[in-house]
C-alpha positions in Angstrom: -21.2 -0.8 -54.0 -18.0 -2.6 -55.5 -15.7 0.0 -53.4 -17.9 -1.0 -49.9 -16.4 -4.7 -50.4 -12.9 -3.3 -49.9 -11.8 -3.2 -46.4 -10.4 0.2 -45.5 -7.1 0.7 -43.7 -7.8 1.7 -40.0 -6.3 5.6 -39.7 -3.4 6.3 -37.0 -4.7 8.0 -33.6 -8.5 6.6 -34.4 -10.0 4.2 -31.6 -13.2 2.1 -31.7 -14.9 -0.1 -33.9 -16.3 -0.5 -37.2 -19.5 0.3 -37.5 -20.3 1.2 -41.3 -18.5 1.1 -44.9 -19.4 2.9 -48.0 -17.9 3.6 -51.7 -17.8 6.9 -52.8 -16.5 9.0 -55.5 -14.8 12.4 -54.6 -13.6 14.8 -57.5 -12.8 11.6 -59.7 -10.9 9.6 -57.6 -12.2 6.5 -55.5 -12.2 6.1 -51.6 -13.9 3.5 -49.3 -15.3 5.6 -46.5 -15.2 3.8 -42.8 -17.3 4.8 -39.8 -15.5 4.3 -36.5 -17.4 4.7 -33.0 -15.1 5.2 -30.0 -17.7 5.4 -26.8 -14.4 6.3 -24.6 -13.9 9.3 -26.3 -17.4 9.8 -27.6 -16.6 10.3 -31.2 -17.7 8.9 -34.3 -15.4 9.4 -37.1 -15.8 9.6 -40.9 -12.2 7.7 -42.5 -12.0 8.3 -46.3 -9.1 5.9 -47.5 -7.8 6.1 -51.2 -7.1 3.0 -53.5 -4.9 4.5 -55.8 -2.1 6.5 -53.4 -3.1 4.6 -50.2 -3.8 7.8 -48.2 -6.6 8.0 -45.5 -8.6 11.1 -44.3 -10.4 11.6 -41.1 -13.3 13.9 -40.0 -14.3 13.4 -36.2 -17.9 14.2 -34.6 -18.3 14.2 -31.3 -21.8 12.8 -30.6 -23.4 16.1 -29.4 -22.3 17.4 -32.6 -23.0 14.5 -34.9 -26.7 14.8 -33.1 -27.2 18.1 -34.2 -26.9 17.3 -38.1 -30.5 16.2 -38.1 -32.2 17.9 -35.2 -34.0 19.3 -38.4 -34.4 16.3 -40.1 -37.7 14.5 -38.7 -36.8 11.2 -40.5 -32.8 11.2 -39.3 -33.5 12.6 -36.1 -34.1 8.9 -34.7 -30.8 7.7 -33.5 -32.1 3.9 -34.3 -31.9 5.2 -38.0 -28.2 4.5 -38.0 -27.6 3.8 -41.7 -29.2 6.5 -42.9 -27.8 8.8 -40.9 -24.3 7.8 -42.1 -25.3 8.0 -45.9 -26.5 11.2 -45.7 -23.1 12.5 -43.9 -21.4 10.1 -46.7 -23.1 12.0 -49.9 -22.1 14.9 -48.0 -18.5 14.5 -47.8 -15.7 16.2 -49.6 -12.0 18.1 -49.9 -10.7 21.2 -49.0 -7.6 22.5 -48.8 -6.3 24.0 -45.0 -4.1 27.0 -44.8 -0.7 24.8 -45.5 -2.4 23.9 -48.4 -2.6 20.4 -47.5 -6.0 18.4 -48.5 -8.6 17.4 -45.8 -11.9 16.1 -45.2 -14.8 18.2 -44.6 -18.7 18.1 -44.6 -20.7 20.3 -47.0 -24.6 21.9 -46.9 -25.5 19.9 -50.0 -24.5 15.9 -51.2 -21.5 16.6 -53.2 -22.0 15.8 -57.3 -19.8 13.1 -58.8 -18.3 13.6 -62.3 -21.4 12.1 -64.4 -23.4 14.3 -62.8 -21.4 17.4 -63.7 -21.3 16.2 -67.3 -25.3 15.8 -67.3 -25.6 19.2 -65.8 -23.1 20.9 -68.5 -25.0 19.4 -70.9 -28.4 20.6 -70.1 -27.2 24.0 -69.0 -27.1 24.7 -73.5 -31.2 24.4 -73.1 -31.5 27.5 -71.1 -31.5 30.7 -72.0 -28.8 32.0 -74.6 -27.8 35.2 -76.1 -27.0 33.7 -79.7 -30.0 33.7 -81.9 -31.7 30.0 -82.6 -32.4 28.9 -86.3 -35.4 27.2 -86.8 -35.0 26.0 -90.2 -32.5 26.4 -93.4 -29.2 24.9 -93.6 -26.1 26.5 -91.0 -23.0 26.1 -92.4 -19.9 25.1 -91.2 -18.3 28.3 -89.7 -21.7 29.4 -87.9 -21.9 26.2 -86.4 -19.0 26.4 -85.0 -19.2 29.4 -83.8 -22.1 28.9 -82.3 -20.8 25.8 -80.4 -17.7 27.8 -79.7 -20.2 30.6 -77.7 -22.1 27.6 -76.3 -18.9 26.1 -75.0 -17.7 29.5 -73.2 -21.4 30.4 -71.5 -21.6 26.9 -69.9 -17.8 27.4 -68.9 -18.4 30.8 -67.1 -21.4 29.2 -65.0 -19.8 25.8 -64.3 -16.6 28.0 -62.7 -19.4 30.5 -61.3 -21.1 27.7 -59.4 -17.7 26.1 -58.6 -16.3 29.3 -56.5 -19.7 29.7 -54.9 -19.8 26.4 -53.6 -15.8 26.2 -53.0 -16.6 29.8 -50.7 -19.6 28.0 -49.1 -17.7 24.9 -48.3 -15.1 27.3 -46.8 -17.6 29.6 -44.9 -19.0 26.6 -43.1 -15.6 25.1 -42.1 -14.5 28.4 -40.9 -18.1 28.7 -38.7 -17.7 24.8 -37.5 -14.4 25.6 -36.3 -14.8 28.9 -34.9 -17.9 27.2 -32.9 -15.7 24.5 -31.6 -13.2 27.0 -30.5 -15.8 28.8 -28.3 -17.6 25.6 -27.1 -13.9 24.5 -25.5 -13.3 28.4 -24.2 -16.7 27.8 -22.1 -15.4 24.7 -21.2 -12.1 26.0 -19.8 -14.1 28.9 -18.4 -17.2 26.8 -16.5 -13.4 24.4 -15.1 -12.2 27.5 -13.4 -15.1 29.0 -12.2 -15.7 25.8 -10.6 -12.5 26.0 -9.2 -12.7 29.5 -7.7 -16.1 28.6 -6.0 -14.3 25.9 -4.2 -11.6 27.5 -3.3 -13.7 30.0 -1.7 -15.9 27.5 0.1 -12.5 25.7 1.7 -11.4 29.6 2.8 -14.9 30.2 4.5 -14.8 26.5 6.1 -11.1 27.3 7.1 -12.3 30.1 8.7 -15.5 28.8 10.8 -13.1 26.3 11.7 -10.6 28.3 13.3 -13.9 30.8 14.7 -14.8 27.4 16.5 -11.5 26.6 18.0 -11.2 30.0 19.6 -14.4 29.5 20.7 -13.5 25.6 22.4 -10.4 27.6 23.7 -11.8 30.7 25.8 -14.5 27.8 27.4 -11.7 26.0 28.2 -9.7 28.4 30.0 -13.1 30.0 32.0 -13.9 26.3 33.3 -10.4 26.2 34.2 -10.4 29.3 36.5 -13.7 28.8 37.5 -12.9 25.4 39.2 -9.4 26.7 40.6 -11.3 29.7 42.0 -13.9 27.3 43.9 -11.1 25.0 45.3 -9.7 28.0 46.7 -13.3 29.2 48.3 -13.5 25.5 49.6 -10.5 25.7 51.4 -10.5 28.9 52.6 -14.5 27.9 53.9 -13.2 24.7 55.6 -10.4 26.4 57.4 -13.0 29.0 58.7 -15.0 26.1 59.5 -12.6 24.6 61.8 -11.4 27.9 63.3 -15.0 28.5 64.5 -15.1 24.5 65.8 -12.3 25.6 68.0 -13.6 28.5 69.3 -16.8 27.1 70.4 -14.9 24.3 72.0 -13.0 26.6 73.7 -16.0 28.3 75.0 -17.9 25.9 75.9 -14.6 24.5 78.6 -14.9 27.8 80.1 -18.4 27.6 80.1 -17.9 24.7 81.9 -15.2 25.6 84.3 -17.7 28.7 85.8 -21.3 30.0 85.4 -19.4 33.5 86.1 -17.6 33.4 83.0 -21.2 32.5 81.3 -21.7 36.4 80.0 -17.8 36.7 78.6 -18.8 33.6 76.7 -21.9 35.2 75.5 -19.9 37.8 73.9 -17.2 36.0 72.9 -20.0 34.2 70.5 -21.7 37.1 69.3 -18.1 38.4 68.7 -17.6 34.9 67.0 -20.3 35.1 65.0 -20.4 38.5 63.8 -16.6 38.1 62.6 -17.4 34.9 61.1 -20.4 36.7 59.1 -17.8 39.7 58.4 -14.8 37.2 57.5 -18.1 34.7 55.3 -19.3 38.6 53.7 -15.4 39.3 53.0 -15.3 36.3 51.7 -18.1 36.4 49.4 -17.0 40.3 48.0 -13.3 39.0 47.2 -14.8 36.0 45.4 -17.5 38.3 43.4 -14.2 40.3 42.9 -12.2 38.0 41.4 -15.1 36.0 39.3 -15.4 40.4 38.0 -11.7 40.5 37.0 -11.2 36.9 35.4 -15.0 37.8 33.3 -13.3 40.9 32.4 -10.2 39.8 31.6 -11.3 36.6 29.4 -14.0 39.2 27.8 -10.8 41.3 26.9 -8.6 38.4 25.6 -11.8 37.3 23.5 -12.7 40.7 21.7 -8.8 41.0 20.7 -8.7 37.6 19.5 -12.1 38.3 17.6 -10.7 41.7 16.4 -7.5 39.7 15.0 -9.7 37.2 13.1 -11.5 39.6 11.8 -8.9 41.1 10.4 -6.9 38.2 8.9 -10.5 37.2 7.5 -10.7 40.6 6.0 -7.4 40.1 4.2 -8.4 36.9 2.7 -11.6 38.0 1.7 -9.6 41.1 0.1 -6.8 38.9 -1.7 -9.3 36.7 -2.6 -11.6 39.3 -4.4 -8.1 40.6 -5.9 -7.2 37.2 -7.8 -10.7 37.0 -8.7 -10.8 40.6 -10.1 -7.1 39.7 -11.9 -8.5 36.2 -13.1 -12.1 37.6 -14.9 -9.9 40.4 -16.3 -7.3 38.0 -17.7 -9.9 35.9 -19.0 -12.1 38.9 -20.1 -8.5 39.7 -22.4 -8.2 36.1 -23.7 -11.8 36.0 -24.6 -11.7 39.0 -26.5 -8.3 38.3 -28.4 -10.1 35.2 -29.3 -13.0 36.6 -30.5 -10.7 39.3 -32.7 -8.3 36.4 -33.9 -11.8 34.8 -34.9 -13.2 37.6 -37.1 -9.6 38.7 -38.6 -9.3 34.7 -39.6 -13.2 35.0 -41.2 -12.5 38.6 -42.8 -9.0 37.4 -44.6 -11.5 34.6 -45.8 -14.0 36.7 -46.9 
């Protein structure tokens, strides 16, 4: 409780604000641990500072992961229960050392024991079990007792270094599994990214695509209203002229008509003459229209099927190259996962 009055020196490249203070003691020396929440980067971080060489150690949890401590824990798995939350991860905290041999932070399985508590338990390990003989009464002398101390001394020595390396390998074991699980969280990160990216791309080819399909489209309309409305000006003239033509001719017969009821027959025939070359010149007409309308169908049918045809090809290749980079991309990733996953088990079997 006296270290939580001393105010801990903020660490470099550690955002947010004080939230909690605590004194602990870590393999005999004294630090003032500092909890920092940063809700930009979503991290709370444990700072241990220490009085004596004025050094300060940082352990970050993102929130996810700082959640997940006490999903077991039906008493600290109520965020409200801030305090107690940070205690526990407080008793928890100690020092390992990182493959430059440099000493950081870390977060054990069990509250770490502080030097009283490693005397009390050396000094109740003598009440268990021994392999020297116990004297229950008589006087010892000198020499045995010593030697019997001496034996004492040495058994509690062996376990105390036994227990040491198990929990030294434990403390290791977990760091290597927390990282190893960070590792692999950010590698599905970076995979889910491109994946999303591929998708999209591939949605923008396919739009890129319709689009285009739907300009041809607007195009060939285009061009059939086009010659469809040139071809009927032209039948409108050419009907109009014929028109007039037969005015004329009627005129004319009906003057002659006029002039002599002798000329009445000739006129007669010149009519039916008229009229059955008008219905020839009108049938003409009507072939040679059905003709062209024939040629210009053909013709825009033709110019539409290649223009299909050539989409459908350059489609086709983009579809191909696309399936290509996406076939090179899952196979370079498919490497980089698996290098990963062997740098990952050659780091934890040179641990082990």
């Amino acid at each position: 409780q006296a270290l939580a009055s001393v105010m801990a020196r903020r660490p470099e490249n550690t955002g947010g604000s004080l939230i909690f203070q605590e004194g602990k003691e870590i393999e005999g020396d004294y630090y003032v641990i500092a909890v920092y929440d940063d809700p930009q980067e979503c991290t709370i971080s444990f700072s241990a500072y220490e009085l004596e060489n004025d050094q300060t150690f940082t352990y970050p949890f993102h929130y996810s992961e700082f959640d997940d401590l006490f999903k077991f824990d039906s008493e600290l798995m109520n965020p409200s229960n801030q305090d107690a939350r940070f205690h526990w991860v407080i008793e928890r905290l100690d020092f390992v050392q990182d493959a430059r041999g440099q000493k950081v932070l870390c977060v054990g399985q069990e509250p770490t024991q502080e030097l009283e508590d490693d005397a009390a338990l050396v000094e109740e390990k003598p009440q268990a079990t021994s392999a020297v003989p116990t004297y229950t009464g008589g006087k010892i002398t000198a020499a045995t007792r010593a030697k019997l101390l001496k034996e004492l001394d040495t058994q509690d020595d062996d376990k105390l270094h036994e227990g040491l390396v198990k929990s030294e390998g434990a403390r290791t074991r977990f760091l290597a599994e927390l990282h190893a699980k960070r590792q692999l969280e950010q590698l599905k990160a970076a995979q889910r990214l491109q994946k999303a990216d591929d998708e999209r791309e591939a949605r923008l080819a396919k739009l890129e695509a319709i689009k285009q399909q739907q300009a041809a489209k607007a195009l060939q309309h285009k061009e059939r209203e086009e010659a469809k409305a040139n071809t009927m000006t032209m039948l409108d003239a050419l009907m109009k002229k014929k028109e007039a033509q037969a005015i004329r001719t009627i005129m004319q017969e009906k003057d002659e008509q006029d002039r002599g009821m002798g000329r009445e027959k000739s006129a007669n025939r010149a009519r039916r003459k008229a009229k059955e070359r008008n219905a020839e010149e009108v049938r003409k007409i009507e072939q040679t229209r059905a003709s062209q309308l024939g040629r210009k169908r053909e013709e825009q049918v033709a110019i539409r099927e290649r223009r299909i045809a050539e989409l459908n090809r350059e489609i086709a290749s983009r579809v191909f190259d696309h399936k290509h980079l996406l076939r090179e991309e899952e196979q370079r990733k498919r490497e980089e996962k698996d290098a990963i996953i062997e740098e990952v088990w050659r780091e934890k079997a040179m641990e082990g």
